[in-house]
N, C-alpha and C positions, 0 to 999 in steps of 0.2 A: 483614258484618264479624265478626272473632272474634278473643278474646283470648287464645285457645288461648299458652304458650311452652316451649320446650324447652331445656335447657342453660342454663340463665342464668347463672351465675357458673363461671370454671374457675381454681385455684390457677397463679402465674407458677412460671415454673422459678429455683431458687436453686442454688445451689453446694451438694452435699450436705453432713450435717456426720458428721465421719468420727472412730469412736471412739477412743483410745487403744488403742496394742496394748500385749500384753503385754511387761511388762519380759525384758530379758534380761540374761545375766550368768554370764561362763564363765569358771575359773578357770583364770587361765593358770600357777599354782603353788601346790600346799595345803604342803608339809612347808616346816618351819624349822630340819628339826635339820641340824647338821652330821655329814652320815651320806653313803653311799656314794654316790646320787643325786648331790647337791651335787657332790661331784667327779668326778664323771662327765658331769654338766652342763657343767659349765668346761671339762673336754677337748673337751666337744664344740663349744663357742663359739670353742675355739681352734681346731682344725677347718677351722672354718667360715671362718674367717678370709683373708685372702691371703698366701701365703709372705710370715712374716714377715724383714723387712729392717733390717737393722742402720741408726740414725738418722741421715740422714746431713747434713752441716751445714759450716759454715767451721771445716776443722782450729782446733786451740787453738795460739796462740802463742806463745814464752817473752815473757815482758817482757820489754823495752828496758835495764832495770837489771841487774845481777847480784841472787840472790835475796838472798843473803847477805854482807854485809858480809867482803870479802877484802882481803889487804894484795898494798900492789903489791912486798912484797919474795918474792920466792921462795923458800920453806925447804926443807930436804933431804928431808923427809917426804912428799913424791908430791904436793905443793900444783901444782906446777907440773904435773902428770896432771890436774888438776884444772881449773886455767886452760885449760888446752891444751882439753878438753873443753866446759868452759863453750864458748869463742871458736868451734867448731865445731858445737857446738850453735844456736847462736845464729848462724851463717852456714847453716845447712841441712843441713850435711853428718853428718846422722845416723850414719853408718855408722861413721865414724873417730871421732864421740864417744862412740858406744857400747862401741869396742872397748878407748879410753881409761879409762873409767869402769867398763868389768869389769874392767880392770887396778889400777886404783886401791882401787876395794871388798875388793881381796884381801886388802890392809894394813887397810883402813878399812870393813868389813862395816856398821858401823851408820853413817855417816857419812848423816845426814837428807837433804839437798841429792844428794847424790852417786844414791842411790837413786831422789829424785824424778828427776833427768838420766836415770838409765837409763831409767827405765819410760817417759818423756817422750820419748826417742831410740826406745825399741819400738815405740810408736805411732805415732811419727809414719812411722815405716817400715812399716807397715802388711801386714804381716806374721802370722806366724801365732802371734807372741809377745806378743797381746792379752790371753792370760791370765795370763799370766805377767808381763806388766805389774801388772795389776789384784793379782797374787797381790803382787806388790812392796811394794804402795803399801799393801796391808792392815794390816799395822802401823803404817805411820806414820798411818793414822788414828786410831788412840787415842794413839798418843807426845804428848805437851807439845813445843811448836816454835814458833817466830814465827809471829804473827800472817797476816806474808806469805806465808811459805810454807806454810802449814794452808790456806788462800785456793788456791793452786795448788793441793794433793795435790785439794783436794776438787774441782773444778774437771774434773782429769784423771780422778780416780775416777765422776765423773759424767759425762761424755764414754766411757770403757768402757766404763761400765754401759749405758749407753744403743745402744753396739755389740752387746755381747756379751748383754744379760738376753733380748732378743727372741728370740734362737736359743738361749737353752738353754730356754726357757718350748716351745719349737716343738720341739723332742728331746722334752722329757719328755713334750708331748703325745702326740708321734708311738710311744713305748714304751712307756707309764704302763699300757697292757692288755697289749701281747704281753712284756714283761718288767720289770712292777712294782716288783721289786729292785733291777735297776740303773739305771731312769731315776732311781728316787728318789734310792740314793746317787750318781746323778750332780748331781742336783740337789742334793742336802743340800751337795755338798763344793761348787757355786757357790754355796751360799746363802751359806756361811761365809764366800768374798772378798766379797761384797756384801750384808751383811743388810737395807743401809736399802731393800733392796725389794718395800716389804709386799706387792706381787702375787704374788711368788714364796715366799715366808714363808706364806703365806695358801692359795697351791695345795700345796707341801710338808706344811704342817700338815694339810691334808684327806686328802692322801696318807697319813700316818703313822696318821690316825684309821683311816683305811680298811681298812688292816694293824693295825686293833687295837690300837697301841701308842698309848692315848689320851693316858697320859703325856708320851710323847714328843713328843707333836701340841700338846701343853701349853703346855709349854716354848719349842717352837718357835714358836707361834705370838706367846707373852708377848713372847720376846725379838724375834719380829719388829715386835710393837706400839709395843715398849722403841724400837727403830732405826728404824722405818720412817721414811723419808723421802717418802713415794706408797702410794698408797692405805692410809693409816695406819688410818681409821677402819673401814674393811671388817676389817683383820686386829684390830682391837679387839672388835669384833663377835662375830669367830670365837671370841676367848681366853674373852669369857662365853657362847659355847655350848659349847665345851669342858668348860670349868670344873663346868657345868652336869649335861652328861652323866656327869663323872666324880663329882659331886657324888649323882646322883640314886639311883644305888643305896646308896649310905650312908645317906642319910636317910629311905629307903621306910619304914622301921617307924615314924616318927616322923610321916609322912603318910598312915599307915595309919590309926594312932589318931588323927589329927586329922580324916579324915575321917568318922570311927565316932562323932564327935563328942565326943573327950576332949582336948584340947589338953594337959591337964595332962601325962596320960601320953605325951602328943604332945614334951614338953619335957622329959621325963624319960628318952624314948627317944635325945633328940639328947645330951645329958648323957653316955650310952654309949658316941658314936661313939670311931671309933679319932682318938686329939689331933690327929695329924697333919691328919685329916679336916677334924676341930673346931676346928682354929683357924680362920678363913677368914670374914671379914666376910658373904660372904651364907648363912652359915648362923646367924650372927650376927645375923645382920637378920629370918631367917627363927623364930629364937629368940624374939627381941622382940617378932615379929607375934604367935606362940603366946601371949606373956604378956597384949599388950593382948585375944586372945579370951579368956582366962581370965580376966580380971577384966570382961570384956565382960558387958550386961545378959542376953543370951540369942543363943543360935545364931542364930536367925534372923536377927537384925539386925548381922552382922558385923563389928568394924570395918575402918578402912583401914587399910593398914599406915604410911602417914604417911611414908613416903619420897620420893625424885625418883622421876622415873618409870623411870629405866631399872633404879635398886635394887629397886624395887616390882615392878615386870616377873621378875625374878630369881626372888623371894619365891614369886610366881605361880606360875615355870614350875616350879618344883622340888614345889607341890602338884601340879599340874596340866597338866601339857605332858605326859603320858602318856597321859592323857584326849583331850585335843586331837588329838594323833595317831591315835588309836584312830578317832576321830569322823572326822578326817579322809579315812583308810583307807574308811570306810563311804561316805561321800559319793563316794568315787572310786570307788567297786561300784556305787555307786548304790543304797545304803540309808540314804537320807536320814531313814528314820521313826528308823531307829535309832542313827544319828546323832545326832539331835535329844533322843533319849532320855537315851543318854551324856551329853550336854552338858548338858541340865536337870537331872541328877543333880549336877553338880560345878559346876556355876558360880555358887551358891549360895554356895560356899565360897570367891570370888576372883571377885567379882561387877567389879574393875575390870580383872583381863586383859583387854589388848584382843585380843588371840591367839585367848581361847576366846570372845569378844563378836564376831570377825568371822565365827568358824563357825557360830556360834547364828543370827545374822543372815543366815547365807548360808543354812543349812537354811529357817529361816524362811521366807525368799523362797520357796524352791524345793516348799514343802509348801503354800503360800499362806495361811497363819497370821499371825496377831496384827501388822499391818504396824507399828500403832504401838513395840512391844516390838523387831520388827526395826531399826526406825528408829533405837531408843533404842543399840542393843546398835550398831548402825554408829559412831555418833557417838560411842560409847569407842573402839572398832576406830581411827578416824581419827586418835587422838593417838597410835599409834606410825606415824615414821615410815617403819618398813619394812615394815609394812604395805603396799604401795606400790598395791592393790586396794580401801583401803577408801573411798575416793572414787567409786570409779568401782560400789563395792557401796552407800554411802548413795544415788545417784543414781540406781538400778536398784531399791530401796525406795522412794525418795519416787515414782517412777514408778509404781508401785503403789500408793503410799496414795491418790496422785491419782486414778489411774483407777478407784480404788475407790467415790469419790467423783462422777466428770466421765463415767464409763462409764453408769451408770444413767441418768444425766439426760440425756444424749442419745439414750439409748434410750426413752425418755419421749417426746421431742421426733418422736423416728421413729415410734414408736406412733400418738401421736396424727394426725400428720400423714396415714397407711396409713387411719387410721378415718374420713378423709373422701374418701377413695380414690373411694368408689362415687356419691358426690354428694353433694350440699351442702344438705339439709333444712334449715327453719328450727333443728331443735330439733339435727342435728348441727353447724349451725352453732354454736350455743348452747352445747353440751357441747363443742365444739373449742373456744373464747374460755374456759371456762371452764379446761379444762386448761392451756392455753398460760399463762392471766394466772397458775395455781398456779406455773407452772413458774420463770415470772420471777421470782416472788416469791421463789424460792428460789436464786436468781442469788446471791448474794452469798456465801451459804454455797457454793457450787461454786467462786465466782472465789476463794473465801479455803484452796481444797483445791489450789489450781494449784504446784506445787512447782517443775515446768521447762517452759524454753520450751515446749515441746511444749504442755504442759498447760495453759498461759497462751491459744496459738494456738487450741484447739480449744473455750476457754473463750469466746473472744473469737467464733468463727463459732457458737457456738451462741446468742448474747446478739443476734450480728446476724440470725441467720436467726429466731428468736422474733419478735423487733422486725418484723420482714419479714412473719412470717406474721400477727400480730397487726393488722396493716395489712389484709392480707389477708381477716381473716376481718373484720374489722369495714365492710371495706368491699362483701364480699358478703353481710354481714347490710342494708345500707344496700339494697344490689342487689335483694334479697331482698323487702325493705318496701317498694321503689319498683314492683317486678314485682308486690304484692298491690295497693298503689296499682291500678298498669294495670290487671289483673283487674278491678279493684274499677268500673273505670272503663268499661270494656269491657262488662261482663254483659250490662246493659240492653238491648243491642245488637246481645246474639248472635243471636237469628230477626230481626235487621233493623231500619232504620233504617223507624221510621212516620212521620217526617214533616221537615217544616225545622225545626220546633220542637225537635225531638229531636235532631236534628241538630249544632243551635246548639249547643245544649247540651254536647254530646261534644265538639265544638270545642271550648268554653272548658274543658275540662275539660283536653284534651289539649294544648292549652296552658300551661296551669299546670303539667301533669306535665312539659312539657317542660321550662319554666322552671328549677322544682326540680330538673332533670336536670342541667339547665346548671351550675347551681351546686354542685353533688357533685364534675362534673367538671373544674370550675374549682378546686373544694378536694383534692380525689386528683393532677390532675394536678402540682399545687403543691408535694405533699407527699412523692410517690412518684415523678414524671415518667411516669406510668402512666394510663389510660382505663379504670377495669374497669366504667363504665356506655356504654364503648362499645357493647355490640350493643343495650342497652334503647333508648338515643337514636335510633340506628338503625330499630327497631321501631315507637318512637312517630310518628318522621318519615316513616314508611312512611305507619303507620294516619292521619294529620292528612292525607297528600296525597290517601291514597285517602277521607278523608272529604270532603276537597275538592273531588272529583269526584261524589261521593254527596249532596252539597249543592248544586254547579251542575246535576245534573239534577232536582233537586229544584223548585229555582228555575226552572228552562226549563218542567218541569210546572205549575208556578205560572201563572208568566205567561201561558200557551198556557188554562188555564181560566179567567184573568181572562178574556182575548179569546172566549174561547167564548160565557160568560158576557156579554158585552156586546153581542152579533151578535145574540146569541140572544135576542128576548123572552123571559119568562119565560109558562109556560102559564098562563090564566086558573084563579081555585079554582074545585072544583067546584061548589064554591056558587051560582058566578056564572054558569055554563054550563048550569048546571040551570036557571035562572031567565030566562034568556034574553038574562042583559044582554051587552051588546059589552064585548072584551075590553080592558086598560087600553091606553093609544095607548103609542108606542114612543118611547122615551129620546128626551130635547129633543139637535137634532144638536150644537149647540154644545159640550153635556155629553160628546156621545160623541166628540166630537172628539178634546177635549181627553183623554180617557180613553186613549183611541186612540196619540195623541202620548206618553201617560207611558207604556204597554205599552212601545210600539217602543223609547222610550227606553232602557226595562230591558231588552229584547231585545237591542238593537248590544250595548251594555258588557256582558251575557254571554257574547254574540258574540266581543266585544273581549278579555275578559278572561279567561273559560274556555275559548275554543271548540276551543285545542290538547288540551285536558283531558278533553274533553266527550266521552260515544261518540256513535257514529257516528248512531246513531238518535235523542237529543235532539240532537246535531246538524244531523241534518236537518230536525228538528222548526223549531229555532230559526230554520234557513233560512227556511224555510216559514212560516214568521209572518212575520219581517220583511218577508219582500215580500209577504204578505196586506195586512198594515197600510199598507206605502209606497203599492200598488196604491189602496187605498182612500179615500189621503189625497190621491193625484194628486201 
């Protein structure tokens, strides 16, 4: 027998645990300014679009009442042109109250009622005198008039507009490059019958910037914010980028010197500007900020400008939106070092832009720098709302701070795991338990780095695969001490078993180790649903059967030299041979009888209870006794 083993313990298979990748984050638009891009983007979303189509819906109806208070007497003055029209009007027959009511208007041009009939009789004839309606009704939109009828004009005026803005918005796309001139004044002269609609206020204004006349883009764009009735706040937007741009070379020398760090001469220089310039609240606001740096403790520490945010933003872009741009342009070459350069130069000086806090943050990213400082500069970025990328840039940050954090440590986990790749020594078991239990320890500091789902998931498979292997290695150090156990047990016994004595011995020994076995894997199986002392159990229950064969033939030799030993006198001493005496007489028979009877006894029940076990030679041994002995006994 030998305690020789090989392979004893091998790691189960787990789900790998898989690092974090790297963030990404691709800008789907860096510039802000209202500059030729911009409108050329919009033409091309119109573009894109489907022939647009005039809105289409349940015609408008006259009311059931007359609009205006009429007498039923008839006066010589064309009232009765007037009746006569109404009643036609209001029967469907468009055509005859229209011709009425141009007849009427020639006497009565301003006549409110009479004009809203006509335009209301163009329409509904549906015709090519849509504009020409709409051109009608334009003044009586600012005129003073009854309640009632201000209710209709606006009604009808909104009802055309909704016909006609879609196809001149779809013209000026379609000409706005091959003849810039005349889409525009085609557009300007519809802007004028329909101002309140800031989309075309808002594309017109980009147009006129485009053509340099930023004035004019000015204007337009104010008075569309003034009217707009639809998308008012986009052409709001535009009037303070405007204003912006026309503002910022006035006041360059005034943000020369405040960058050079003289605010005084910085306020001295806006003092200069041309009045016209200078009147205007955010240079005004931009004045104020200069005073609070001048009485400020040191450059360094800036203050804020103490305004809402969108005044404050203003303040910002008129230091700094020149900078922004510049950096921006770099990062779209893809010179993000210098980029990043730019922008730590200037943002020092309007550390609450969030314009120039999502560039910094976006370099950052992209350089893989300071994540904490990115993260900070996102989270100003996120309080403007047109921003409409800095969520989706803080979330591509925290995804790096985490992995900065969650990447290491399951590389850690994958190290160690590789270093017991080649086998499982006591002492690498050792130094695996060791690593794993550092690793856990530091579980809390990784779970508290987790920013997004993702980071949470890979936190969570790392915590469970640890836990897993920690099992693992604790149970094939267990494995481990029971395999020295068996060695330990075994040695004696490697040149062979010398006797039943020795025998015994091993027995009980391999019993107990079995025992101990038992209960390992009655506590693993409990804990894990797992066997990892299955092959030792295995092993021992090997060595126990084949000792149990090594002890039935032990016993068959046994018994076979008792009987020897009983048959046989024993020689006389030589003493007694020498001497001449006679040798002793031979066992009393009763004694050997009975000697006899307890042999064969032990003989069958070896018989009985080894002899499937037994080889083939104490088996036949054992034959051969028994019927020696039966033989003898008769």
């Amino acid at each position: 027998m030998t305690g020789a083993t090989d392979d004893r313990h091998s790691f189960r298979e787990i789900n790998p645990v898989q690092p974090l990748g790297a963030p990404s984050f691709t800008f789907s638009a860096i510039s802000r300014q209202a500059d030729l891009a911009e409108h050329d983007q919009r033409l091309d979303e119109i573009a894109r679009r489907p022939d647009s189509q005039p809105v289409t819906s349940r015609p408008l109806e006259l009311p059931p009442a007359p609009l205006m208070e009429m007498s039923l007497v008839l006066a010589d003055d064309g009232e009765d042109l007037l009746e006569d029209a109404r009643a036609n009007a209001h029967d469907g027959t468009y055509d005859i109250a229209l011709e009425l009511l141009t007849e009427y208007l020639r006497t009565r041009p301003e006549h409110q009622e009479a004009r809203y009939l006509r335009a209301f009789c163009m329409y509904r004839l549906d015709g090519q005198d849509q504009v020409a309606a709409l051109r009608m009704l334009r003044p009586l939109r600012d005129e003073p008039m009854a309640d009632g009828l201000r209710g209709q004009v606006r009604a009808l005026r909104r009802e055309l507009r909704g016909r006609l803005t879609p196809v001149e918005i779809s013209a000026y796309a379609r000409t706005a490059r091959s003849d810039p001139r005349g889409a525009l004044e085609r557009a300007e002269a519809y802007l004028e019958l329909a101002p309140e609609d800031g989309s075309l206020s808002y594309l017109v204004a980009l147009g006129q910037a485009k053509g340099g006349a930023l004035e004019q883009a000015l204007d337009t764009a104010t008075r569309g914010a003034e009217e707009a009735d639809v998308d008012k706040e986009q052409v709001e937007a535009l009037v303070r980028k405007l204003l912006l741009s026309l503002l910022r070379p006035a006041v360059a020398p005034a943000v020369k010197a405040f960058k050079a760090g003289d605010p005084r001469l910085a306020r001295a220089e806006l003092s200069r500007m041309d009045p016209d310039r200078r009147r205007n609240s955010v240079v005004d606001d931009l004045d104020a900020y200069l005073a609070l740096c001048v009485t400020g403790p040191n450059r360094a520490a800036l203050p804020t400008p103490g305004l809402p945010p969108d005044r404050a933003d203003a303040v910002y872009s008129l230091i700094a939106e020149a900078d922004g741009q510049t950096a921006a342009t770099l990062m779209q070459s893809g010179l993000t070092e210098a980029a990043e350069q730019v922008l730590a130069r200037v943002l020092p000086l309007v550390p609450g832009f969030p314009w120039l806090n999502f560039l910094y943050a976006a370099c950052l990213l992209r350089l893989g720098r300071d994540p904490e400082r990115a993260a900070a500069c996102a989270e100003i970025a996120g309080r403007d709302a047109t921003l409409t990328q800095a969520g989706e840039l803080l979330e591509a940050i925290r995804g790096w701070q985490e992995a900065a954090v969650i990447n290491p440590a399951v590389a850690e986990f994958v190290a160690a795991m590789k270093s017991a790749a080649g086998g499982v020594s006591a002492d690498r078991l050792a130094t695996l338990h060791t690593r794993l239990t550092t690793l856990r320890r530091g579980l809390p500091a990784v779970r508290a780095a987790a920013r997004t789902g993702q980071g949470r998931q890979v936190v969570r498979e790392l915590e469970e695969a640890i836990a897993q292997r920690l099992v693992d290695v604790a149970d094939a150090m267990t494995v481990g001490t029971l395999y020295d156990r068996y060695d330990a047990v075994m040695a004696p016994v490697a040149g062979g078993i010398a006797g039943t004595a020795a025998a015994d011995r091993l027995a009980r020994s391999l019993k107990d180790l079995a025992a101990v076995i038992e209960d390992e894997r009655r506590r693993a199986g409990e804990s894990t649903g797992r066997d990892p002392f299955e092959e030792l159990a295995k092993l021992v229950t090997a060595r126990r059967a084949e000792l149990d064969r090594v002890r039935a033939g032990l016993r068959v030799s046994d018994v076979v030299q008792r009987f020897n030993d009983l048959v046989k006198p024993p020689p006389a001493p030589l003493s007694s041979r020498s001497a001449g005496l006679l040798p002793p007489p031979p066992p009393d028979p009763y004694t050997m009888r009975t000697e006899l009877v307890g042999i064969l006894g032990e003989a069958r029940k070896l018989r009985r209870d080894h002899g499937p076990t037994l080889d083939p030679e104490h088996l036949k041994l054992l034959d051969q006794l028994i019927g020696a002995i039966s033989k003898v006994l008769g």
